[in-house]
N, C-alpha and C positions, 0 to 999 in steps of 0.2 A: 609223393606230391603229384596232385594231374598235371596235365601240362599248359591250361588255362589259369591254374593257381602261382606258376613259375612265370609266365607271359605278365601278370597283373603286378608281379614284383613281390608275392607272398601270400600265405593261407587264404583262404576263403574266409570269411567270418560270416555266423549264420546268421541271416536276415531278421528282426523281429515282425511276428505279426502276430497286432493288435487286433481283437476282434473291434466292430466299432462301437462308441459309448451309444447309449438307449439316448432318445430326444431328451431333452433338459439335463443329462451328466456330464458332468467334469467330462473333457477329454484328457487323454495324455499332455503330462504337461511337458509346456513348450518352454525351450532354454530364452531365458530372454538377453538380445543383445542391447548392451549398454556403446555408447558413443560415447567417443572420446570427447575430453577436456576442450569446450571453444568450436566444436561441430554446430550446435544452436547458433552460435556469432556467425558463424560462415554461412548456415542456408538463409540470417537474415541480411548480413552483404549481399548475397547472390539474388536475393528478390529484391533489394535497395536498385539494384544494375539495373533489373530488366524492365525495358521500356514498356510501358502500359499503354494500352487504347483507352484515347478517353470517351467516356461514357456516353454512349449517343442518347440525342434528345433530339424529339421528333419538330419539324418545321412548325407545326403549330402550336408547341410551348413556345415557342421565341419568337412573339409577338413584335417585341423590342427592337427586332433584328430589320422586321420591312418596316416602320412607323414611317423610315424616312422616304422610301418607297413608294407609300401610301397618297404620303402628300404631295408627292412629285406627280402622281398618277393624275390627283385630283387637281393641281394644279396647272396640270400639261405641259409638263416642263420634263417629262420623263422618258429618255430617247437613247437609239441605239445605236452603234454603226453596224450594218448590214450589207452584205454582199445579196444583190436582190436576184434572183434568178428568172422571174416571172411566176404567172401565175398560170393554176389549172383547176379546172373545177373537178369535186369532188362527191361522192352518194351519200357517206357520211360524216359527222362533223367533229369527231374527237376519236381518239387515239392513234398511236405512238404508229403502229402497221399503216393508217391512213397517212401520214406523214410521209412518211419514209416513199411511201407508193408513189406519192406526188412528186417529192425530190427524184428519184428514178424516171420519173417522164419529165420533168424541166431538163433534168443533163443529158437525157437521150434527145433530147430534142436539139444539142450542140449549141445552145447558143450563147452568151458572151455576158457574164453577170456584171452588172452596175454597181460599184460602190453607190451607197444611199444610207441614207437614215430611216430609223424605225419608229417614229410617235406613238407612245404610248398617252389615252386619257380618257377619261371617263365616259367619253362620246364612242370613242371605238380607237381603230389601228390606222395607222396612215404611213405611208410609203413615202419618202422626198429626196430625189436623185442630190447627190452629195454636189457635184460641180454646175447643176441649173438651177438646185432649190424647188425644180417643177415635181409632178408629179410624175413616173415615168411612165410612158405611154404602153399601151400593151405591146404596139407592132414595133416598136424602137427596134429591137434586137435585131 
């Protein structure tokens, strides 16, 4: 007996090899394992448990969702509470980078943001300091 054959706890046994089957032949067949009695029950318990994402649906099927919105908009009645910071002018007029650019220069500039309201309505945006109802002025700060 070698002495890898006594290490492994007994004879060697000789490996098979299959040459491989031609494209479209049988291969060697495979043992098939059978599961036990009530396995099928248990992986459909264990997917009953697992919490599910539900299924996203994009802002513009859910029309339903702003109607109320809409009419608040059109009515002018549709408003925010806002901490206002001031304002700064900008080169151009949408996105998320130009935003954020502006915020970065109102709070490097240190100055003391106003509770206020946000008017939303079909004419445009309006600004109105929460405790004078006025408009707030640019140099207030």
């Amino acid at each position: 007996m070698s002495r890898s054959a006594a290490a492994s706890g007994g004879p060697r046994r000789p490996e098979l090899h299959l040459p491989p089957a031609p494209c479209g032949a049988p291969g060697p067949p495979e043992t098939s394992r059978t599961e036990p009695e009530g396995a099928g029950t248990m992986n459909k318990l264990r997917q009953s448990l697992r919490r599910r994402k539900p299924a996203y649906v994009p802002e513009a099927s859910r029309p339903h969702q702003w109607q109320a919105d809409e009419d608040a908009v059109r009515k002018g009645t549709c408003s925010f509470p806002v901490r206002y910071l001031g304002h700064v002018e900008v080169e151009e007029s949408r996105g998320m980078h130009v935003c954020e650019d502006a915020v970065k220069k109102l709070k490097a500039m240190g100055r003391k943001s106003v509770k206020s309201v946000l008017w939303v309505s079909a004419d445009g945006l309006r600004v109105v300091d929460d405790k004078t109802k006025d408009v707030p002025p640019s140099g207030a700060f």
